[in-house]
TITIRO-815881 format. One record per residue (C-alpha): chain; residue in three letters; x, y, z. Coordinates in nm, 2 decimals, decimal comma, padded with zeros to 4 digits. Example, Ala and Ser with C-alpha at 12.3 -4.5 7.8 and 13.67 -1.06 7.14 Angstrom:
BEGIN
<r chain="A" resn="ALA" x="01,23" y="-00,45" z="00,78"/>
<r chain="A" resn="SER" x="01,37" y="-00,11" z="00,71"/>
This chain:
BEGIN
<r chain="A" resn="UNK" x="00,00" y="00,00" z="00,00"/>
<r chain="A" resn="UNK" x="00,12" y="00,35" z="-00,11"/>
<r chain="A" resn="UNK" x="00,15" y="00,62" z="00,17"/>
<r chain="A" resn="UNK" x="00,12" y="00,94" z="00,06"/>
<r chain="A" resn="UNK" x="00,34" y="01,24" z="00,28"/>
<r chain="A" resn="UNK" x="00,20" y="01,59" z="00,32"/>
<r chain="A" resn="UNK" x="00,50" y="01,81" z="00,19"/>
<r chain="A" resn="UNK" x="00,53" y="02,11" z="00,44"/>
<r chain="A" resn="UNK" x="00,53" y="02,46" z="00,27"/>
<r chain="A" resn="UNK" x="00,75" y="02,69" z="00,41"/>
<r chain="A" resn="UNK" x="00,54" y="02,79" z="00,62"/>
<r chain="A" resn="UNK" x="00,48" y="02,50" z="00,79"/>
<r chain="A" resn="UNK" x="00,86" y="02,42" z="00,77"/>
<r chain="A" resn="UNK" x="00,91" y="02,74" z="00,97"/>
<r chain="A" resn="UNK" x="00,67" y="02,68" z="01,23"/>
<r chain="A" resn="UNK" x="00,85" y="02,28" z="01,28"/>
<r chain="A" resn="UNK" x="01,20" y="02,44" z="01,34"/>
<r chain="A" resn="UNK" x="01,07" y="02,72" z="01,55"/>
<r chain="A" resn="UNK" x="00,92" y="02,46" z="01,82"/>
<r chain="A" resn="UNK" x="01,22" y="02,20" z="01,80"/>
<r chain="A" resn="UNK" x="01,47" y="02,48" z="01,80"/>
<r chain="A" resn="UNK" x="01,34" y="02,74" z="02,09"/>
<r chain="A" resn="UNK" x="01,50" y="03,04" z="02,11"/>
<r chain="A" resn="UNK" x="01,64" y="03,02" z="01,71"/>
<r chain="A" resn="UNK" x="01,47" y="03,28" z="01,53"/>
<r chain="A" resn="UNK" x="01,28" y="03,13" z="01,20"/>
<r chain="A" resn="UNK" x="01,24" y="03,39" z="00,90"/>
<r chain="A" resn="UNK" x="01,16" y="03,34" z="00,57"/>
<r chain="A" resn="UNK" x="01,33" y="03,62" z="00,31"/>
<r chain="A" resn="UNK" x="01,28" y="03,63" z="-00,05"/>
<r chain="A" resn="UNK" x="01,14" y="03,25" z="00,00"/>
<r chain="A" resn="UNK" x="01,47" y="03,10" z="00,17"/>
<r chain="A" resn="UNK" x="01,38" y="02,96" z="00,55"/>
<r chain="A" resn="UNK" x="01,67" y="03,14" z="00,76"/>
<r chain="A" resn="UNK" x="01,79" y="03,01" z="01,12"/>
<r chain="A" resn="UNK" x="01,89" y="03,23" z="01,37"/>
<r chain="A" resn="UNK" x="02,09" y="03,08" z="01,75"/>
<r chain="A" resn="UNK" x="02,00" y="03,26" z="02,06"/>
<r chain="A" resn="UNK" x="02,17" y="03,62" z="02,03"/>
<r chain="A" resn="UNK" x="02,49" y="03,67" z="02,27"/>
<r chain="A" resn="UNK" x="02,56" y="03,89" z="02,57"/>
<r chain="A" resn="UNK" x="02,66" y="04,20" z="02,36"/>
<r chain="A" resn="UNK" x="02,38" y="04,15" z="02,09"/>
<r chain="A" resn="UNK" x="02,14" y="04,14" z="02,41"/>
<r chain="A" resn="UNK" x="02,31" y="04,43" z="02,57"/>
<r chain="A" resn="UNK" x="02,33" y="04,65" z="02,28"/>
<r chain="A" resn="UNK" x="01,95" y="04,61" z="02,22"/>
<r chain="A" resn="UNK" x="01,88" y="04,69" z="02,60"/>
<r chain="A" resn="UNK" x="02,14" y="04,99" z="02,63"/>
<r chain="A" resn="UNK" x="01,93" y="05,12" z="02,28"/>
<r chain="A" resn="UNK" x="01,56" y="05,06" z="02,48"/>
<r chain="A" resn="UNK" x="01,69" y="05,28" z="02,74"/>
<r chain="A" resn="UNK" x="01,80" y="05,55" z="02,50"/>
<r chain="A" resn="UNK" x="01,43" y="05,57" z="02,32"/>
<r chain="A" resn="UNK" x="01,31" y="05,59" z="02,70"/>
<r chain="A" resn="UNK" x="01,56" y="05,87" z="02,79"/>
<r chain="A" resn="UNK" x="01,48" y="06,04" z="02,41"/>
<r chain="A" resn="UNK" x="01,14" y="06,03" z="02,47"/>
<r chain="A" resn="UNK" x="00,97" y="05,78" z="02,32"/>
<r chain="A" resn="UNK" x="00,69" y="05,72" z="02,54"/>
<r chain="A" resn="UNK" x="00,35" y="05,92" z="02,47"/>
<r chain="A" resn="UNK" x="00,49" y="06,02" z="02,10"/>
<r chain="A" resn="UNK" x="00,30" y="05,81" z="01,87"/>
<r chain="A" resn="UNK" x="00,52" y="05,52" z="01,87"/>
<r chain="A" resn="UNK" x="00,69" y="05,27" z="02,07"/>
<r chain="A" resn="UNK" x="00,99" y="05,01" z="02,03"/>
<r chain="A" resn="UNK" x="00,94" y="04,66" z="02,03"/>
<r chain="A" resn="UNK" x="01,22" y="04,36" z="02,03"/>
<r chain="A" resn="UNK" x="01,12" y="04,00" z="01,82"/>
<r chain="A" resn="UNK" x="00,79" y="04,14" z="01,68"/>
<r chain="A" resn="UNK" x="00,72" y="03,99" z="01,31"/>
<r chain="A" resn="UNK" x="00,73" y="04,15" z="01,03"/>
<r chain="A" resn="UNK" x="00,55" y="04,02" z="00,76"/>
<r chain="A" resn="UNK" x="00,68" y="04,15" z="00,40"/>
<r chain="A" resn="UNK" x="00,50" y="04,21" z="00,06"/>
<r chain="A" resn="UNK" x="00,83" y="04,03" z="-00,13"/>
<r chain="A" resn="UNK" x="00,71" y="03,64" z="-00,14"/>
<r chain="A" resn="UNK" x="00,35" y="03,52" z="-00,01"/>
<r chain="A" resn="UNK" x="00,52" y="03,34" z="00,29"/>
<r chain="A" resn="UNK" x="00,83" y="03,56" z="00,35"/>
<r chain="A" resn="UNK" x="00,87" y="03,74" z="00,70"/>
<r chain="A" resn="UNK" x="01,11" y="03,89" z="00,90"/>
<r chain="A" resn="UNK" x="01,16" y="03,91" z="01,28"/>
<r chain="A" resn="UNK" x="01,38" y="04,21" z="01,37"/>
<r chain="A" resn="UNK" x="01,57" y="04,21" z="01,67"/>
<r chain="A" resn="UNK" x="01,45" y="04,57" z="01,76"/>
<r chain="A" resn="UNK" x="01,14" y="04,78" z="01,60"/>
<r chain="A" resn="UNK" x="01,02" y="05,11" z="01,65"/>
<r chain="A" resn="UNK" x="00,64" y="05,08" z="01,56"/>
<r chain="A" resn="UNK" x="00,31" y="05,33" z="01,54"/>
<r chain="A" resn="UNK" x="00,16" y="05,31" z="01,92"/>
<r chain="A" resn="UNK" x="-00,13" y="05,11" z="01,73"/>
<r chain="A" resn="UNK" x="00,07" y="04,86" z="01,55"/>
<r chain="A" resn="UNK" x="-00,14" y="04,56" z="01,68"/>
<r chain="A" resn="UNK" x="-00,41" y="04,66" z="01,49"/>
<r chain="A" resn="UNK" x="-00,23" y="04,61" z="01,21"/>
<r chain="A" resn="UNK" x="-00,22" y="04,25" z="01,23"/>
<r chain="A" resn="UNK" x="-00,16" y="04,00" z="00,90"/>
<r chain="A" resn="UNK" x="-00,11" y="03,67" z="01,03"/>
<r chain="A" resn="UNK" x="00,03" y="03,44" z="01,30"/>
<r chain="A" resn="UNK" x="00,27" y="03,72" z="01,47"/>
<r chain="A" resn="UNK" x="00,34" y="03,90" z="01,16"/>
<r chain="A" resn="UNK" x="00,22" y="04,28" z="01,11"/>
<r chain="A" resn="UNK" x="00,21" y="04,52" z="00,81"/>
<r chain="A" resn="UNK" x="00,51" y="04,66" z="00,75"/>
<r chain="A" resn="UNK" x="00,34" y="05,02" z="00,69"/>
<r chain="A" resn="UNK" x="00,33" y="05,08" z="01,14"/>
<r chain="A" resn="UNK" x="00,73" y="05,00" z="01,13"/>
<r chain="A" resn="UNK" x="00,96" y="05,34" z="01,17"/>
<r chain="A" resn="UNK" x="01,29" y="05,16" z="01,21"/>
<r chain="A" resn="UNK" x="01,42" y="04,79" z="01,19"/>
<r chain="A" resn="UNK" x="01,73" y="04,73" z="01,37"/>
<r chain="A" resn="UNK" x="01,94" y="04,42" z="01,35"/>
<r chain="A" resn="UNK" x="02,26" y="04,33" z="01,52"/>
<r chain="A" resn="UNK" x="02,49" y="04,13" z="01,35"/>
<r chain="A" resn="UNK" x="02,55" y="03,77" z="01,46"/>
<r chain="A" resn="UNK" x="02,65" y="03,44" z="01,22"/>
<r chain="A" resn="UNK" x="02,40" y="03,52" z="00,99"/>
<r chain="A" resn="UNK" x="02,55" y="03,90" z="00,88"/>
<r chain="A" resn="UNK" x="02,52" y="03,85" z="00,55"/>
<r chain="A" resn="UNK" x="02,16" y="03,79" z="00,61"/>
<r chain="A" resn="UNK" x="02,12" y="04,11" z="00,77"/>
<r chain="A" resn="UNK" x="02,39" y="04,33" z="00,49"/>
<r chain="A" resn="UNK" x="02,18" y="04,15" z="00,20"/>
<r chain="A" resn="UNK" x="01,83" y="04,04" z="00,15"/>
<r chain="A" resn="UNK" x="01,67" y="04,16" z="00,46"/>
<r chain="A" resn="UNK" x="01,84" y="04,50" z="00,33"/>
<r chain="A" resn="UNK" x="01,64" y="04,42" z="-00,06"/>
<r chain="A" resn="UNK" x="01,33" y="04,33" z="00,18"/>
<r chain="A" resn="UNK" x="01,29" y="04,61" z="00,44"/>
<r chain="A" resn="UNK" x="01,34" y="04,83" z="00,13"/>
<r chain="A" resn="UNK" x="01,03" y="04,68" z="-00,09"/>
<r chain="A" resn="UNK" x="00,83" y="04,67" z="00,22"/>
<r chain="A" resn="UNK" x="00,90" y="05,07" z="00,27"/>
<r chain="A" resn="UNK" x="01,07" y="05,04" z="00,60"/>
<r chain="A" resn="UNK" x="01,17" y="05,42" z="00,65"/>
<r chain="A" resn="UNK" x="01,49" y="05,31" z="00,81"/>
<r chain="A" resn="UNK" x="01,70" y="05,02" z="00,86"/>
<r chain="A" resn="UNK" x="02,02" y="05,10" z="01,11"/>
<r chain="A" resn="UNK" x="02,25" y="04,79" z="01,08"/>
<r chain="A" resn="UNK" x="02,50" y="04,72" z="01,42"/>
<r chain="A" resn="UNK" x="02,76" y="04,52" z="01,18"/>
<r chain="A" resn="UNK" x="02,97" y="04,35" z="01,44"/>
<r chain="A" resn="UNK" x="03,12" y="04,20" z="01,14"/>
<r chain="A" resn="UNK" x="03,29" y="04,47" z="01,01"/>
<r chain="A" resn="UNK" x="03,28" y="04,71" z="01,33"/>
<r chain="A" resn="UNK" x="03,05" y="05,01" z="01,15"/>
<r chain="A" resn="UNK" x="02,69" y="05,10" z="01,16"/>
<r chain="A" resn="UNK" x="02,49" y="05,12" z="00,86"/>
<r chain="A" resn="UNK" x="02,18" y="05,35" z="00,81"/>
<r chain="A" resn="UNK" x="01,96" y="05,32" z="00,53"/>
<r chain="A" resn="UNK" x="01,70" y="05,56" z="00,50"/>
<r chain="A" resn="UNK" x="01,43" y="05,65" z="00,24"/>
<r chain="A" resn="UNK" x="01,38" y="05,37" z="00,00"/>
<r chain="A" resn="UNK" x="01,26" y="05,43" z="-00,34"/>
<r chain="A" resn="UNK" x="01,10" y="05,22" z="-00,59"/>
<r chain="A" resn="UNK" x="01,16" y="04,90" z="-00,35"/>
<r chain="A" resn="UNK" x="01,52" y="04,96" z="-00,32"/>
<r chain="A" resn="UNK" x="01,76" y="05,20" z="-00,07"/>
<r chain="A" resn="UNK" x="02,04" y="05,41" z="-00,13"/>
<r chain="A" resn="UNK" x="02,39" y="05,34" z="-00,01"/>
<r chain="A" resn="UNK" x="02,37" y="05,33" z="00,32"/>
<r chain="A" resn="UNK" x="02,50" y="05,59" z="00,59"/>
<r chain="A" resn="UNK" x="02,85" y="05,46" z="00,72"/>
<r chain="A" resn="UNK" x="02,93" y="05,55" z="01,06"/>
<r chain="A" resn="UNK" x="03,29" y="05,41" z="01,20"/>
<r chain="A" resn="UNK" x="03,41" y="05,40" z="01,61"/>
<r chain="A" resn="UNK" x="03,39" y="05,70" z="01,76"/>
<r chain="A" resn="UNK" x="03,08" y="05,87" z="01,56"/>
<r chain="A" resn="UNK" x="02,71" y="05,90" z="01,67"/>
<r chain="A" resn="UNK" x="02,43" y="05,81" z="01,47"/>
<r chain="A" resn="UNK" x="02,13" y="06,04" z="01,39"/>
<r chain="A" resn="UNK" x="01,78" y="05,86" z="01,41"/>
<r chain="A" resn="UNK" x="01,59" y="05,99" z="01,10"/>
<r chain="A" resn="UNK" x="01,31" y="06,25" z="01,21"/>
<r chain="A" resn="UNK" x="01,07" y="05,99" z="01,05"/>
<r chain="A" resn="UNK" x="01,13" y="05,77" z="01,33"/>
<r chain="A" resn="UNK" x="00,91" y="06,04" z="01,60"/>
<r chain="A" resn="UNK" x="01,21" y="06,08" z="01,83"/>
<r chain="A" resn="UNK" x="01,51" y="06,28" z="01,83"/>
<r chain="A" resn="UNK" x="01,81" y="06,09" z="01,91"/>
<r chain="A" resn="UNK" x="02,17" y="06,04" z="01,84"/>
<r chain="A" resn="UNK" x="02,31" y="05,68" z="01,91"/>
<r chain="A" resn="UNK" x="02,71" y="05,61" z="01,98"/>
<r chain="A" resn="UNK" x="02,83" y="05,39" z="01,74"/>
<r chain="A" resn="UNK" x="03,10" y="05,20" z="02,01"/>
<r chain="A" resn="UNK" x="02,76" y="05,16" z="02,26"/>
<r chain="A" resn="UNK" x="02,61" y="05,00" z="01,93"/>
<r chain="A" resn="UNK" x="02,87" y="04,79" z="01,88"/>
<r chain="A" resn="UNK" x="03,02" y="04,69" z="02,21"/>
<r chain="A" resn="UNK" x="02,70" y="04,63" z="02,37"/>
């Protein structure tokens, strides 16, 4: 007798490796499942020290908030979503709900990842993504190559270079973000 097996979509594939592998982070970009391992002590640390510095800016009773692991679903493939490590999202993001844990990416300000094994991920197509989903800005803490990356303002699905900041600079968080703040790069970086 002939058993027939249910291929999983991706989708389904994503959801699998999300409960056998808790606390990996499962994406799918541009149609390619992604696997993320638990962050380290200075990825955790640089997110934390950059929550306190939208608290000190400001952040809270402006219009929007910041948010760490909250999906992102993108327009680019029908199952492709991202999960950044740090958001800064319209106060009334949940009621822009797609699916599962996934929102529309029209209530993100900024997407912020921090570089971990998977940089290239993060320098490639979540760059192609964020930009066709109209992410306003995308700041980059490349471990990797010690810098920060900014992209701002994409056009026709795509950024422009990015802003490069090196040690010893401050970053500017774009005015489209709805709070004024300037971010060390070696904070950023260090953790």
């Amino acid at each position: 007798m002939a058993v027939l097996q249910h291929e999983p979509s991706l989708s389904e594939a994503a959801d699998q490796l999300a409960r056998v592998l808790p606390g990996h982070r499962v994406e799918i970009l541009q149609g390619r499942l992604t696997v993320t391992p638990p962050p380290d002590g200075s990825h955790a640390l640089t997110l934390t020290k950059l929550g306190r510095a939208l608290e000190r800016a400001g952040i809270e009773g402006s219009g929007v908030d910041w948010v760490q692991a909250v999906g992102l679903w993108l327009p680019t493939l029908p199952e492709d979503f991202a999960i950044p490590d740090l958001s800064v999202v319209d106060d009334d993001f949940r009621d822009a709900h797609v699916t599962k844990n996934f929102y529309a990416p029209h209530v993100f300000r900024l997407v912020v990842e921090v570089t971990s094994s998977n940089w290239s991920d993060d320098l490639g197509p979540k760059v192609e993504c964020y930009a066709q989903a109209g992410i306003p800005a995308y700041l980059v803490v490349d471990r990797k190559h010690d810098e920060v990356l900014l992209y701002t303002d994409p056009l026709d699905g795509a950024y422009p270079e990015p802003q490069r900041f090196p040690r010893g600079r401050t970053v500017p968080v774009p005015k489209t973000v709805g709070v004024q703040l300037d971010l060390l790069v070696d904070t950023l970086l260090d953790g």
